[in-house]
RODO-2510 file (C-alpha; in nm, 4 decimals, decimal comma):
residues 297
     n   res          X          Y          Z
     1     x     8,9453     9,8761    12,6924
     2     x     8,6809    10,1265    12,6235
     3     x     8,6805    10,4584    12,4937
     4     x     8,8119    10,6414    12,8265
     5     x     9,0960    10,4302    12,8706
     6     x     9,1461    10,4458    12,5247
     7     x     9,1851    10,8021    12,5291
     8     x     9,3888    10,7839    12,8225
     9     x     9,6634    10,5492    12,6566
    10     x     9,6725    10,7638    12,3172
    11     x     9,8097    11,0806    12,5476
    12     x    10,0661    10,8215    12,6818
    13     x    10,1783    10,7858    12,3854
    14     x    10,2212    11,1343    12,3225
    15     x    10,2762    11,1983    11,9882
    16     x    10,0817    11,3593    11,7100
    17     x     9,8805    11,0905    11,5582
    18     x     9,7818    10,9782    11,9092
    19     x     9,6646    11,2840    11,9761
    20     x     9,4680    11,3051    11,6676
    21     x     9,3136    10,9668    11,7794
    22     x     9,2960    11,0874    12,1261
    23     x     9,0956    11,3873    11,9856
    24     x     8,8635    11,1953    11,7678
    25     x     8,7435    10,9235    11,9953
    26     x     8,6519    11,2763    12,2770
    27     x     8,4623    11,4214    11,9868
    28     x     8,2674    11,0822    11,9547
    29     x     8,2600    11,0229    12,3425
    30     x     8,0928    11,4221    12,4012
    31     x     7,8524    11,2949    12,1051
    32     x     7,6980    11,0577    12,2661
    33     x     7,6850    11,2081    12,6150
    34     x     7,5274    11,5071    12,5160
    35     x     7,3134    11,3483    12,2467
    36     x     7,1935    11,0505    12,4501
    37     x     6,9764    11,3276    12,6952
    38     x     6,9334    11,5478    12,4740
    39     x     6,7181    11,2760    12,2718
    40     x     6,5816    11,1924    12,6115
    41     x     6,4696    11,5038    12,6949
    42     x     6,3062    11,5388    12,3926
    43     x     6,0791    11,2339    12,4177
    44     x     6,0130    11,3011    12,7479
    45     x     5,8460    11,6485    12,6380
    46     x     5,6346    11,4309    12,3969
    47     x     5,4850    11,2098    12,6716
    48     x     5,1294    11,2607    12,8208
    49     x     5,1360    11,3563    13,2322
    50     x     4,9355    11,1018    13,3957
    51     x     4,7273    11,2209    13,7253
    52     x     4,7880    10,9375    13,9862
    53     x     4,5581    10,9255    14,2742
    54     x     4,7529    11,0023    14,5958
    55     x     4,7468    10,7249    14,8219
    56     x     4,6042    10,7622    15,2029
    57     x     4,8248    10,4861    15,3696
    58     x     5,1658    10,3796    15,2953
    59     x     5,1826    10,0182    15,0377
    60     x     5,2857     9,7567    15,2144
    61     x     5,6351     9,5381    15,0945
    62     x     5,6823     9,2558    15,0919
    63     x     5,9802     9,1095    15,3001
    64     x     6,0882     8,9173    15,0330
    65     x     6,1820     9,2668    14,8371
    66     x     6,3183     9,3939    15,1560
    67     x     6,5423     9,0915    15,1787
    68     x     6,6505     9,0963    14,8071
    69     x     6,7165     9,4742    14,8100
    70     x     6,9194     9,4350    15,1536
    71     x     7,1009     9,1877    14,9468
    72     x     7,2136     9,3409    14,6647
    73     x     7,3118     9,6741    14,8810
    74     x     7,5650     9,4483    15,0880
    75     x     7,6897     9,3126    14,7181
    76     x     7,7322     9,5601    14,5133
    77     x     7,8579     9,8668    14,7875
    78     x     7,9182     9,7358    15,1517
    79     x     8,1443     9,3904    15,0583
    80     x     8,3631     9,5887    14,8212
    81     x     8,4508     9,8706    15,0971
    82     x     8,4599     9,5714    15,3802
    83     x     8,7304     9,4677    15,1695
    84     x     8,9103     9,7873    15,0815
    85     x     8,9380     9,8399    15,4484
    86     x     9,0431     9,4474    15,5348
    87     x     9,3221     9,4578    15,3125
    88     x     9,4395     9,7596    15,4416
    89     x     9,5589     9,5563    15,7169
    90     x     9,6027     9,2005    15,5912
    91     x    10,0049     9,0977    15,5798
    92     x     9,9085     8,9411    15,2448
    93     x     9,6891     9,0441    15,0211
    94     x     9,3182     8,8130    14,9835
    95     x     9,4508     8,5717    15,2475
    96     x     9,4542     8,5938    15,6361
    97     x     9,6864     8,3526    15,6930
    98     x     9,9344     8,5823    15,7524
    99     x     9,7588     8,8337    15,9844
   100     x     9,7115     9,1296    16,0545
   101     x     9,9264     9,4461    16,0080
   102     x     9,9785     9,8155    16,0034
   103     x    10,2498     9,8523    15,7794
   104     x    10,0511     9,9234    15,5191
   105     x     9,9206    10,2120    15,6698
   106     x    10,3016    10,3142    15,7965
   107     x    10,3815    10,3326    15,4298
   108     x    10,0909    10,5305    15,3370
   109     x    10,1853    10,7838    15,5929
   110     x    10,5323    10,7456    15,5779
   111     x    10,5826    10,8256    15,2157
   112     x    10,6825    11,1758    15,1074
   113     x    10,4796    11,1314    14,7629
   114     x    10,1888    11,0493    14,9635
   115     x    10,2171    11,3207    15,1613
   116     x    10,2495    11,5706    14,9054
   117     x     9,9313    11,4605    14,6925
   118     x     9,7616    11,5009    14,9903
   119     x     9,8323    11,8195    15,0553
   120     x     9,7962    11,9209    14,6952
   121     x     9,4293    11,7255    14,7359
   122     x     9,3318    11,9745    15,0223
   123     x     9,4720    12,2644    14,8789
   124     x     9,3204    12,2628    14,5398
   125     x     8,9804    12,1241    14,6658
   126     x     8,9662    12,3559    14,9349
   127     x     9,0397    12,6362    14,6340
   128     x     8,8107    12,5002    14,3753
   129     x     8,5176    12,4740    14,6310
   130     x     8,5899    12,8252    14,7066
   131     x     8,5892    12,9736    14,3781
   132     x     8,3172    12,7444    14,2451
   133     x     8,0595    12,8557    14,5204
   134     x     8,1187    13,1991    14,4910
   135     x     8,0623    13,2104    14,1195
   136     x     7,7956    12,9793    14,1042
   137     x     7,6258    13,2094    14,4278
   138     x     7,6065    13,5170    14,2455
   139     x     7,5153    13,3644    13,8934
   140     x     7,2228    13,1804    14,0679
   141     x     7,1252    13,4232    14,2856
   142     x     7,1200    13,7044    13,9998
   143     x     6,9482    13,4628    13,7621
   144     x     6,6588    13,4533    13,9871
   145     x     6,5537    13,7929    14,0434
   146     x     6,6722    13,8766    13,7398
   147     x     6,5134    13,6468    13,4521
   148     x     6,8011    13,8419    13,1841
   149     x     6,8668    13,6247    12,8353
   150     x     7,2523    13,6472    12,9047
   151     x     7,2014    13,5254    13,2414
   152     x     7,0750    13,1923    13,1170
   153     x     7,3559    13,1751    12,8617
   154     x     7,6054    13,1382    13,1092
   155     x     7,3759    12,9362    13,3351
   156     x     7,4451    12,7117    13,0575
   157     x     7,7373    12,7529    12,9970
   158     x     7,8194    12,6604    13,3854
   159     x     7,6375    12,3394    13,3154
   160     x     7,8124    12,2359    12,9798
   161     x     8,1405    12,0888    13,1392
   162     x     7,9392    11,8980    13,4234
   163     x     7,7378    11,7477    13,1225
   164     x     8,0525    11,6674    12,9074
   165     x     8,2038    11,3637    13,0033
   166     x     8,5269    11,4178    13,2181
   167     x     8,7286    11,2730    12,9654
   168     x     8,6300    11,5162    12,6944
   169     x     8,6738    11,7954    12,9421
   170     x     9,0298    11,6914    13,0658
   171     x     9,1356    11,6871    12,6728
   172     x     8,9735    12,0040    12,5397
   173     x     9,1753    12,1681    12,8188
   174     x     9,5224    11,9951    12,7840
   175     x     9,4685    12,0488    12,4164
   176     x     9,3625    12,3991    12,4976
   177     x     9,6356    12,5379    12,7003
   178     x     9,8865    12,2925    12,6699
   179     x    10,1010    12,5948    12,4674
   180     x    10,2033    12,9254    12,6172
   181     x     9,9920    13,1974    12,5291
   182     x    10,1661    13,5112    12,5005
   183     x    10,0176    13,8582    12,5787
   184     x    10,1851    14,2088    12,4416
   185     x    10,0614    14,5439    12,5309
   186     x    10,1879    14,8595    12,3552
   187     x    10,4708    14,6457    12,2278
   188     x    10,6233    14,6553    12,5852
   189     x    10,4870    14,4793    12,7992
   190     x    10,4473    14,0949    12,7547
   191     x    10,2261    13,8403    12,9655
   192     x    10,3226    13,4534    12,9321
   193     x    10,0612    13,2298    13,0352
   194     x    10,1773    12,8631    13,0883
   195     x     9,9575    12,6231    13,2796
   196     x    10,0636    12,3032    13,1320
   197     x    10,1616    12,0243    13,3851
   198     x    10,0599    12,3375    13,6755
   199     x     9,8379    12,2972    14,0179
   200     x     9,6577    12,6231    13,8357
   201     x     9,5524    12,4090    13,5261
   202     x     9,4217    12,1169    13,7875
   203     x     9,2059    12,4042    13,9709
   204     x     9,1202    12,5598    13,6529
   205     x     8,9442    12,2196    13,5345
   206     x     8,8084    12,1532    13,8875
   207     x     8,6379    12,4698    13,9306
   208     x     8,5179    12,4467    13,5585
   209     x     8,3994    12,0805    13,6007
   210     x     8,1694    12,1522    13,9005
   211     x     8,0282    12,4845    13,8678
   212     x     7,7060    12,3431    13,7745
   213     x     7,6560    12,1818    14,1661
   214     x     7,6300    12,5679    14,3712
   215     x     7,4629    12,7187    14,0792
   216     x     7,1758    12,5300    14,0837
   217     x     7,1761    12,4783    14,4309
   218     x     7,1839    12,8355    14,5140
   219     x     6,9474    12,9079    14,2591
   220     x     6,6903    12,6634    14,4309
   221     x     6,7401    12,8335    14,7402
   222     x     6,7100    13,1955    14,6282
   223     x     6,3438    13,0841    14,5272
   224     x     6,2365    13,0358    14,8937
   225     x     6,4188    13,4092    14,9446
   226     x     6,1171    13,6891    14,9363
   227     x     6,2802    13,9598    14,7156
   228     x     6,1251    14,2139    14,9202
   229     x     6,4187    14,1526    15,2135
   230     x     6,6356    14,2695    14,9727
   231     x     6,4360    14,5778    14,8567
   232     x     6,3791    14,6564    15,2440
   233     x     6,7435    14,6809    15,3053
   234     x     6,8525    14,8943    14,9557
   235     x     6,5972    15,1334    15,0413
   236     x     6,7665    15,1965    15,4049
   237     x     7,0284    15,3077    15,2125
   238     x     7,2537    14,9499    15,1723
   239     x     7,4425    14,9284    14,8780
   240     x     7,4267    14,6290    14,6554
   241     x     7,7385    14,4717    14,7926
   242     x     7,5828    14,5375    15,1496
   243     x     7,2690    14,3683    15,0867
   244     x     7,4595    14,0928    14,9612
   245     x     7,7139    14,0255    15,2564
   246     x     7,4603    14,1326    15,5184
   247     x     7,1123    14,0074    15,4108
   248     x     7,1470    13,7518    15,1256
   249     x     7,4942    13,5691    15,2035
   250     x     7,3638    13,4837    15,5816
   251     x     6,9561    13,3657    15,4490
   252     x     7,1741    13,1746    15,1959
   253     x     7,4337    13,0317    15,4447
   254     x     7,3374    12,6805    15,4981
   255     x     7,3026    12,6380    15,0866
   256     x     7,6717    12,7673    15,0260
   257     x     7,7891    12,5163    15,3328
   258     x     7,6474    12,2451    15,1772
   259     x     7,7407    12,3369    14,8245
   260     x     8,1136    12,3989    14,9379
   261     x     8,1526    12,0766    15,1116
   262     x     7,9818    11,8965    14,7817
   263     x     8,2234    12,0425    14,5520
   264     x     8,4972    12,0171    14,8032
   265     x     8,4706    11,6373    14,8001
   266     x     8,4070    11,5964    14,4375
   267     x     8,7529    11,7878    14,4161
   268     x     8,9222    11,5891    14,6380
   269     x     8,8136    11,2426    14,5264
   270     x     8,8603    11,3574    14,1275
   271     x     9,0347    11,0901    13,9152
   272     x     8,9175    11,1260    13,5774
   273     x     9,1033    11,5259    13,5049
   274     x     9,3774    11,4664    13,7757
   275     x     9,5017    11,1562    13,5364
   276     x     9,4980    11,3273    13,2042
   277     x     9,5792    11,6622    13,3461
   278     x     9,8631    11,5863    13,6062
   279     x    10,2476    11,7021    13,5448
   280     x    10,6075    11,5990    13,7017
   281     x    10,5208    11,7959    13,9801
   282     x    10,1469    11,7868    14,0485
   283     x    10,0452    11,4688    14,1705
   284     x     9,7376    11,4592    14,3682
   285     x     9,5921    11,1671    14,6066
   286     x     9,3540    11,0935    14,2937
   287     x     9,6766    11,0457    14,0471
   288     x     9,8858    10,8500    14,3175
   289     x     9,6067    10,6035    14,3763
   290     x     9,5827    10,5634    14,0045
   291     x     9,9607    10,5507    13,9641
   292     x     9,9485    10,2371    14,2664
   293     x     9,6764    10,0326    14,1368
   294     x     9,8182    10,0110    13,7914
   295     x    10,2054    10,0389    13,7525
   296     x    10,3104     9,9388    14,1555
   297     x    10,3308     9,6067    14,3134
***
């Protein structure tokens, strides 16, 4: 065990001293991931920049570090999905004595709970990728043509949860909302939030969790965008929101692609919020797999 699973086996448990625990051992665990580059950071800004000669040709290697590196690729990442994918097939598990078979994959398709997490997967990825790149588009873009304090604030902001370890994230936010919240205007009117064990809390922590990926993405790209393309098209007469959707969003385009389908498949694959974060009812690919490899047979 180690702190994560840890964590994840005190909210089993579900009552108040485990929670406590569960609470402590985050606190701990965002500690030490924020402190550890913080600390880096500031040695690094200590260190002396050393000029290195540019070279004219490229170094030769040797084949022996080819070989080695080759190696240890095929080890560490190819074998292990080689065998994902062989005993997807095999009639019994780590042996092929007993052949080869689809029914593994007929159960995979063929079961409703399947089914449903996978649909759940697509829709909340596709939803979180959505959101995510919009808001991290126009915080990035505005940050860089702007330069305001406040800007930066909630640049950082953005990049807090990505920093945080999921774990911490995924507890602050079932700790956070895992009450109703209850809204009354004028003594009349009353607004119950409750996203406990809800798809909205799941999106809520993916879009949260990966804001950081479009923002500074976009902002990166906004750099190579001359401001005065902008300032050509307001003085035409374009409003803001023209400029934006007509001139911007299209220079922009391949940058929000790429951003959406990185945040899309971040969502989709996420393990680490779905399992701390899931209810009765919202089980996502990323919770079933979870659910197979440790309780099934």
């Amino acid at each position: 065990p180690v702190l994560t699973t840890r964590i994840q086996a005190a909210l089993d448990l579900g009552t108040e001293d485990a929670f406590s625990r569960a609470a402590g051992m985050a606190v701990l665990l965002g500690l030490v991931g924020l402190g550890v580059p913080a600390i880096l950071r500031l040695l690094a800004g200590r260190g002396a920049a050393l000029n290195r000669p540019v070279a004219e040709r490229a170094l030769p290697v040797d084949s022996r570090v080819t070989v080695a590196f080759a190696a240890w690729v095929g080890l560490t990442a190819l074998l292990p999905l080689a065998t994902v994918a062989l005993t997807s097939i095999l009639a019994r598990t780590g042996t092929l004595s007993g052949g080869l078979t689809a029914d593994g994959w007929v159960s995979v398709l063929g079961d409703e709970r399947t089914r449903d997490a996978l649909v759940r997967s697509l829709g909340l990825a596709t939803a979180a990728a959505t959101v995510t790149v919009a808001t991290g588009a126009l915080l990035g873009h505005a940050m860089e043509r702007s330069h305001a304090p406040w800007l930066t604030g909630l640049a950082f902001l953005g990049r807090l949860p990505y920093a945080l370890p999921g774990t911490v994230l995924a507890l602050g936010i079932l700790l956070a909302w895992s009450a109703e919240v209850r809204l009354i205007l004028a003594d009349r009117l009353t607004f119950v939030i409750a996203l406990a064990d809800t798809l909205w809390l799941l999106g809520l922590a993916y879009t949260v969790r990966f804001l950081a990926l479009p923002l500074d993405q976009i902002r990166t790209a906004s750099r190579s965008l001359h401001p005065s393309l902008e300032e050509a098209a307001s003085v035409f007469g374009e409003s803001p929101f023209r400029v934006l959707r007509d001139v911007t969003a299209p220079l922009l385009a391949p940058a929000l692609r790429t951003a959406w389908f990185l945040v899309f498949a971040a969502c989709f694959c996420e393990v680490t919020l779905s399992v701390l974060l899931r209810g009765p009812a919202t089980e996502v690919l990323g919770t079933r797999l979870f659910y197979l490899q440790s309780y099934a047979d």
